[in-house]
N, C-alpha and C positions, 0 to 999 in steps of 0.2 A: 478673717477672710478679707482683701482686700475688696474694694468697692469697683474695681474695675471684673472683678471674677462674678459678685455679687448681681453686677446689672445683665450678667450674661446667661447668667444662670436663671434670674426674673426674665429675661424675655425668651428663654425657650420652653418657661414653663410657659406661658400664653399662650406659648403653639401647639402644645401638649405632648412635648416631647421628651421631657426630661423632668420629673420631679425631685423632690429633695427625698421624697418618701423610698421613689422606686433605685434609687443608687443603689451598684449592687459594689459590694468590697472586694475587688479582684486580689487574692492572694497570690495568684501563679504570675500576676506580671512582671515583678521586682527576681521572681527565686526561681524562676522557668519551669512551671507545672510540678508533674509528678515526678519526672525525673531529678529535682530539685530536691523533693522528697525522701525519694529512695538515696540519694547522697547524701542526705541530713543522716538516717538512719543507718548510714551505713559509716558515716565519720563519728557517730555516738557509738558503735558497736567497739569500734577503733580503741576508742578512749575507754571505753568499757574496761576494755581487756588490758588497756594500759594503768588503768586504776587495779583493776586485778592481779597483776605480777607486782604493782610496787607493793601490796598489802600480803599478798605472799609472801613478796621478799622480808616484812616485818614482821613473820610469825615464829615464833620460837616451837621447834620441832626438836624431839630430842635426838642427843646426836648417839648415842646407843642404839645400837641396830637392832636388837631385842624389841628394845620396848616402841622403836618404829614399827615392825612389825605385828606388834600384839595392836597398835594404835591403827594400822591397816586393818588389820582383823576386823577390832570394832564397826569400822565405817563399810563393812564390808566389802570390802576390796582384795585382790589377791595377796598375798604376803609377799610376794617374790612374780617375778616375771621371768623368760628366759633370757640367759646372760644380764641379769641384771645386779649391778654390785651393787655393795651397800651405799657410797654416796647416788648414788641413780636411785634407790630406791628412797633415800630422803627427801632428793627433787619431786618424786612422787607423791610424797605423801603432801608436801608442801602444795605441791597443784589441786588432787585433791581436795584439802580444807579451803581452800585457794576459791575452788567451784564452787564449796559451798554454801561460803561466804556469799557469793554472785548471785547463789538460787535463794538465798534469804535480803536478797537487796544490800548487798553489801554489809548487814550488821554482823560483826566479827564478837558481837559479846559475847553469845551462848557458846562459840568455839572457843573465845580465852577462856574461859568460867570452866570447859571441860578439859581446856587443854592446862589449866590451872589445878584442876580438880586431880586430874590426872598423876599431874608432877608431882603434887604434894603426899600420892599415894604411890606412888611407884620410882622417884627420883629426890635425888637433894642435893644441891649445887653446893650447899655449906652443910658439912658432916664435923661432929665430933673427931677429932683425931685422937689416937690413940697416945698411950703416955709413951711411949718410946719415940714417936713423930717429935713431940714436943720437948724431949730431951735431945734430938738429932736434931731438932731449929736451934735448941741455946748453942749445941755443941758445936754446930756449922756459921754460928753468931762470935763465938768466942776464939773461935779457928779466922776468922775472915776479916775482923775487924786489927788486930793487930801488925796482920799482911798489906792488909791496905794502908794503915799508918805508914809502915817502912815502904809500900810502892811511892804513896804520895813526897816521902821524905827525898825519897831516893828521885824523882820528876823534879823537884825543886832541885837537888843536887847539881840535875842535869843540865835545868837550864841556865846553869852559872856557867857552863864550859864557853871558853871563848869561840867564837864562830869558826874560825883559822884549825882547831885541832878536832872540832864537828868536821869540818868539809874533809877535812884528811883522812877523819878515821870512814868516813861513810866512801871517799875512794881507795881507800886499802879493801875496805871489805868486795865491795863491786868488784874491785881490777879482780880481787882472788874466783869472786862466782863467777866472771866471765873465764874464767881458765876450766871450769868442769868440762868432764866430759865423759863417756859410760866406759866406764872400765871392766866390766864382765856382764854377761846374761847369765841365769842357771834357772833350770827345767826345776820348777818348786813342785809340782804335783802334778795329776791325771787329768785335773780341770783347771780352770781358769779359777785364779789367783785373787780373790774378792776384798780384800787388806791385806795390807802389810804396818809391821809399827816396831819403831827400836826401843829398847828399852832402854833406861838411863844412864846405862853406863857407853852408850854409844857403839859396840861392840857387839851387840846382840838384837836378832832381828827375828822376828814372830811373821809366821805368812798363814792366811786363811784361806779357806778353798770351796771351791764348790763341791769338793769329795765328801766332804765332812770331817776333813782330818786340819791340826795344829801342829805347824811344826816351827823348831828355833833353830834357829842359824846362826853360827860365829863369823863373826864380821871384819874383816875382808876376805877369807879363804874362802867362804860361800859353803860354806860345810855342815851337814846337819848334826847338831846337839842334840837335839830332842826331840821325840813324835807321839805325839799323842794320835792316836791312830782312830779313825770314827768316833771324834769327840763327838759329834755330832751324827745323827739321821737325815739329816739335810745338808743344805747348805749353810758355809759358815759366811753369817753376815759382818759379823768383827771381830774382834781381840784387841786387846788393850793390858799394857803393861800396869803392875801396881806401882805407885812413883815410889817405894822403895824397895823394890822387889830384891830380893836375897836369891842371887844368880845361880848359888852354887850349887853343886851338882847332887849335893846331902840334904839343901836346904828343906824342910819340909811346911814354910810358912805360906802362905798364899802370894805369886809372884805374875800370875796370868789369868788371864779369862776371857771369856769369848761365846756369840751368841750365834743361834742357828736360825735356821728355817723349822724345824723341828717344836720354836715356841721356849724353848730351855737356854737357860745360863748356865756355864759352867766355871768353876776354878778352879787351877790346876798350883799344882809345886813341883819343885823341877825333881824331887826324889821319887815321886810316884809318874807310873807312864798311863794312868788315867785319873781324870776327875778325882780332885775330892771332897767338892761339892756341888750340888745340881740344885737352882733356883725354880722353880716353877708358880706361873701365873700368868704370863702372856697369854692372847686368845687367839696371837697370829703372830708370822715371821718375824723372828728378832732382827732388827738391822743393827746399826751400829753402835756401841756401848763404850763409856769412858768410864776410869776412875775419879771419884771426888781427889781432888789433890792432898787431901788431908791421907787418902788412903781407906779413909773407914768406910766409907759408900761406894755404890756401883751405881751409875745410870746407866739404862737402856731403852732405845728409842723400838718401835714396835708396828704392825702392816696391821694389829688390834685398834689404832688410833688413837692408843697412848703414848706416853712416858712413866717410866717409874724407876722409883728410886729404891736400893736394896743395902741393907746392912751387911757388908762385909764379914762381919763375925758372927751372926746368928743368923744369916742367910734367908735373913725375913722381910716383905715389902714393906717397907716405910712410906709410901708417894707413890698413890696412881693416879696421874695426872691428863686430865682430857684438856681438850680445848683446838686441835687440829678438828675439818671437818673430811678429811681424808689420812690415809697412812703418814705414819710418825717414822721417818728413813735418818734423818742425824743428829746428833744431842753430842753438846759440846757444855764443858765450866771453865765459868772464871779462875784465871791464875788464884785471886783471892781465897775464891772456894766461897763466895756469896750468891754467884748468879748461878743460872744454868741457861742454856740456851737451845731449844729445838727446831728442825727442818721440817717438812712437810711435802706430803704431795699436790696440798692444796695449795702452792707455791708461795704459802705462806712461812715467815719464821718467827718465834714467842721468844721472849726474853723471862726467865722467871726469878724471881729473889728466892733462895729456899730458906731463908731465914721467917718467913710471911708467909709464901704459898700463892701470892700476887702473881699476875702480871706485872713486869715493867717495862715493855715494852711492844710493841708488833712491828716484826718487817715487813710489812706489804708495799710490795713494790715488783717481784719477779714473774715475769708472763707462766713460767712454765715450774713443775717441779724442785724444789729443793734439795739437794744433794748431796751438801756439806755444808759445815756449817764450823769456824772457830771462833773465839775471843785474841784478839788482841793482848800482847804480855804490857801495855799500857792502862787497862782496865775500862777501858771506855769506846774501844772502835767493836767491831764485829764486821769479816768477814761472810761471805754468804754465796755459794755455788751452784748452780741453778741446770737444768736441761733447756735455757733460754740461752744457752753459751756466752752466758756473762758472768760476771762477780762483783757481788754487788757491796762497798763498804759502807759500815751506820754507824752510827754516832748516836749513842746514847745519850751526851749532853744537851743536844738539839734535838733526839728524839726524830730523826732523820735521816733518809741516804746522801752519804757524804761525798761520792764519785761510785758511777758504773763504769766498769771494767768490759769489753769487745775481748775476753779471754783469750776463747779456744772455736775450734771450728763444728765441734758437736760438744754432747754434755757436759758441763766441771763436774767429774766426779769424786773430789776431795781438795781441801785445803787446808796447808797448816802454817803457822806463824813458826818463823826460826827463837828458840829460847835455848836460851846458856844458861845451863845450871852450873851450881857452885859443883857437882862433883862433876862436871867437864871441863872446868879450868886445867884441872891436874894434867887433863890427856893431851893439852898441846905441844905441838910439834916443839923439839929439841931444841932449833933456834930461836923461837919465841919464851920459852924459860930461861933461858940462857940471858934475857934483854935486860932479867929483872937482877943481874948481880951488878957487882960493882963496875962493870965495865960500863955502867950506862952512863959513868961522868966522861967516859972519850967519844961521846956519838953527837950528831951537831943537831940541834933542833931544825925542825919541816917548818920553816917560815919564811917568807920572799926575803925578809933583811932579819936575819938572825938576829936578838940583842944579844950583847956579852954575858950579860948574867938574867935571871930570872927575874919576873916581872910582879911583884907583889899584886895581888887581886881579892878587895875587901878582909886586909889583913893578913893574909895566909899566901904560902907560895905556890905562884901557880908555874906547874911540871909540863914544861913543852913535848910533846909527841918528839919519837927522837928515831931515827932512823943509823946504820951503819952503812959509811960510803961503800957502792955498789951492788945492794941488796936493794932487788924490784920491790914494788910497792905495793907487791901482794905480800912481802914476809915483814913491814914495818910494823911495829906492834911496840903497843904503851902498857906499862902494867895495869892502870886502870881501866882497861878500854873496853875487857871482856864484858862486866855488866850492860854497858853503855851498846854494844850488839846486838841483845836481846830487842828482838820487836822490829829490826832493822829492814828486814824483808820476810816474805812469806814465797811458798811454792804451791802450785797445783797443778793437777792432771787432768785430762781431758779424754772420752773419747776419739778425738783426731789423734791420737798416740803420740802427743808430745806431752812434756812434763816444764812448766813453765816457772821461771825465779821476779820475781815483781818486789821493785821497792817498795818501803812502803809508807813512805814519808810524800813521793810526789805519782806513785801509783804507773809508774813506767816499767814498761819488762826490763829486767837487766840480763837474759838471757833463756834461748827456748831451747831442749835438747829433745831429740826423737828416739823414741824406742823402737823402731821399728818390730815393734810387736801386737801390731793392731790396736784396741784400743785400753787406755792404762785405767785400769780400776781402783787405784790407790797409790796414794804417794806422802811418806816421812823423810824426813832430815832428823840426824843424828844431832844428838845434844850440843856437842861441840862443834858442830858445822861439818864434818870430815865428809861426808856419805850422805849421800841424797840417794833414796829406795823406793822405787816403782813395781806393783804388781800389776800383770797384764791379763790380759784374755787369752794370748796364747801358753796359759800355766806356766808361763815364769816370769821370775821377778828380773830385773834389769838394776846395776850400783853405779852411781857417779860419783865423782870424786876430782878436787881441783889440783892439777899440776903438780903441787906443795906439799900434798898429802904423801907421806911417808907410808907406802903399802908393805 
């Protein structure tokens, strides 16, 4: 205490005015009474409840709706509320143990201990798999590592091509997908048209419907092949060709399949006019389903909040895979046949290795819905279609989103990467086979100052892009050029009822065409690029096709 406060305080004690005894400690001077009070307590309630959701947010609740509800039960609370789905009723149970945490002074141990107790009696995150799982990990191991050797062989190939016969061949192909345009509509069914998908040979085209019916179409006449007539009791959420599907009309080996609302798979051959075989195990609406590229597996994504995986020949679950905290609507594989990829309604998308059973990856990054979902024929991008009207591309090397996409003006509801299979070489057009005979020593190389003769490139001769004088630059074509296609662009559809072509090297539209058929629920391209196929809402499909194409 200073000695000037000291002597002031000694002479008011002599007056009898102030002692050191009778100081009384004003607390309300500095913090303004009671009302200072009531705001302390009421900025502590604040934080309360802000420490309370963050410790909610870190409890592990199971994501099986069953056993949230038995775990409701417990704590006695109602199992269900009205309208209330199952992710709404997980937030519940979350607030819940949430409270009770709050009414025990925040200690959350007696909750883990019974929320542990719980798990290890009624769940198990790591399960034995059965010996067929584990002969379907080597098998999809043995399948996927040699593929990827020859992808990677073949990127290394790539990037030897000189820059000059890159930029040519990527404006051949553009100048040809700006000439599309919709060459016919046709009335597919009674409902609205929920996929469509070509099958390998480019020429045959599968539509699914809200009827419940399957039908094939021969491609360009728009004429119906085949109808599987109420394959389904519901609606059909997909179809999906087998990558070697045996077209013919006798064929009796497994060449389609297709999943409902009904909770069932089916697969069909094109000799019988129903199923001939039916998968069950879902616990809710099947959405979209692909084949493993190998052929021997089925995936199917599911509104249950799985995925799983089916053996083709013994038509038995292999893989029932959790890990969405809402509905499982797209599931997509790697060209290789290593990953698998799923969409979500929780607007999340999982990358999985099915050689492991891992994750290797999460896309989180979409505001809304997940809707589509591909791989990249490069092995390493992903695709991603959203009810945020974006498309979002990732990069597995980075483990990142690599460019969003301002798509479409409502939902992306499908995306697919363009791939050239080796049995769509054979199907092109007349003057593009014609390039590869001997006539190709009279055509002048595509270069600003032509050299006279060929230009040696690390030993080997490197073969100029060649065009014939007065042929547009949508029909110049090099015999190697068809692999080098693959991956070049992708297309998607939108609720706005346009169907969209995007490069896919700098992520620019290279062209938007309209169906005027409200909004498009699906869209493939033909192996060989010929046919680009959109299913709508107004129960029919809509075909483009570029200028060049020979109908």
């Amino acid at each position: 205490m200073s000695s000037t406060r000291k002597v002031r305080i000694e002479d008011e004690d002599e007056d009898g005015d102030i002692t050191l005894d009778n100081l009384v400690e004003d607390k309300d001077y500095s913090m303004g009474g009671e009302r200072s009070e009531r705001a302390r307590q009421e900025n502590q309630a604040l934080i309360d409840e802000l420490e309370r959701k963050k410790r909610a947010r870190s409890m592990a609740v199971p994501t099986d709706d069953a056993k949230v509800k038995a775990r409701l039960r417990e704590l006695g609370e109602p199992i269900t509320l009205f309208g209330e789905r199952a992710p709404d009723r997980r937030d519940r149970l979350r607030y819940v143990l949430s409270q009770i945490a709050a009414a025990r002074g925040g200690d959350m141990s007696d909750i883990e201990s019974e929320s542990e107790e719980s798990a290890e009696e009624e769940e198990e995150f790591y399960t034995s798999g059965s010996t067929e799982l584990l002969e379907a990990r080597r098998s999809i191991a043995e399948y996927s590592l040699p593929r990827a050797r020859d992808r990677i062989a073949q990127q290394r190939e790539q990037s030897k091509i000189p820059l000059s016969r890159t930029i040519d061949l990527r404006k051949r192909v553009f100048a040809d997908l700006k000439t599309y345009s919709i060459l016919g509509s046709q009335i597919a069914d009674e409902r609205p048209v929920s996929q469509i998908r070509f099958a390998h040979d480019g020429r045959t085209l599968a539509t699914g419907s809200w009827s419940g019916n399957v039908k094939v179409w021969d491609i360009p006449s728009c004429t119906v092949k085949k109808v599987f007539s109420h394959a389904h009791t519901d609606l059909v959420g997909g179809v999906a060709w087998h990558p070697t599907a045996d077209l013919g009309d006798e064929a009796s080996t497994v060449c389609l399949a297709s999943g409902g609302g009904d909770s069932l798979l089916k697969l069909f051959a094109m000799n019988e006019s129903k199923a001939i075989a039916t998968m069950r195990g879902h616990q809710g609406r099947v959405c979209r389903i692909n084949f493993h590229p190998s052929g021997a597996y089925l995936g199917s994504a599911s509104f249950d909040g799985t995925w799983r995986l089916w053996d083709v020949q013994t038509q038995s679950e292999l893989v029932l895979q959790e890990g969405h905290s809402k509905e499982v609507y797209a599931l997509s594989f790697q060209d290789d046949g290593a990953l698998a990829a799923s969409g979500g309604l929780d607007a999340i998308g999982r990358v999985w290795d099915l050689r492991t059973g891992r994750t290797a990856m999460v896309l989180d990054g979409h505001a809304q819905a997940v809707f589509s979902i591909d791989f990249s024929p490069n092995g390493y991008q992903i695709a991603t279609g959203s009810g945020d009207d974006t498309i979002r591309i990732w990069d597995m090397r980075s483990l990142k989103a690599l460019h969003t996409i301002p798509a479409h003006k409502s939902n992306v509801s499908d995306i697919k990467f363009f791939r050239r299979t080796a049995s769509s070489t054979s199907q092109l057009g007349d003057h593009e086979m014609r390039m590869e005979s001997d006539d190709m020593e009279d055509v002048k190389p595509v270069v600003a100052t032509p050299p006279t003769q060929s230009t040696p490139t690390n030993g080997t001769e490197d073969v100029k892009p060649a065009i014939t004088p007065g042929v547009p630059p949508a029909q110049r074509y090099h015999p190697s050029d068809d692999k080098y296609q693959t991956g070049l662009y992708f297309i998607s559809s939108g609720y706005d009822g346009l169907v969209k072509i995007w490069s896919a090297d700098d992520w620019h539209q290279v062209k938007a065409l309209s169906t005027d058929a409200g909004k498009v629920m699906s869209v493939d391209i033909s192996n060989d690029g010929s046919f680009i196929a959109s299913g709508s809402w107004n129960r029919s499909y809509q075909l483009f096709a570029g200028e060049n194409v020979n109908v």
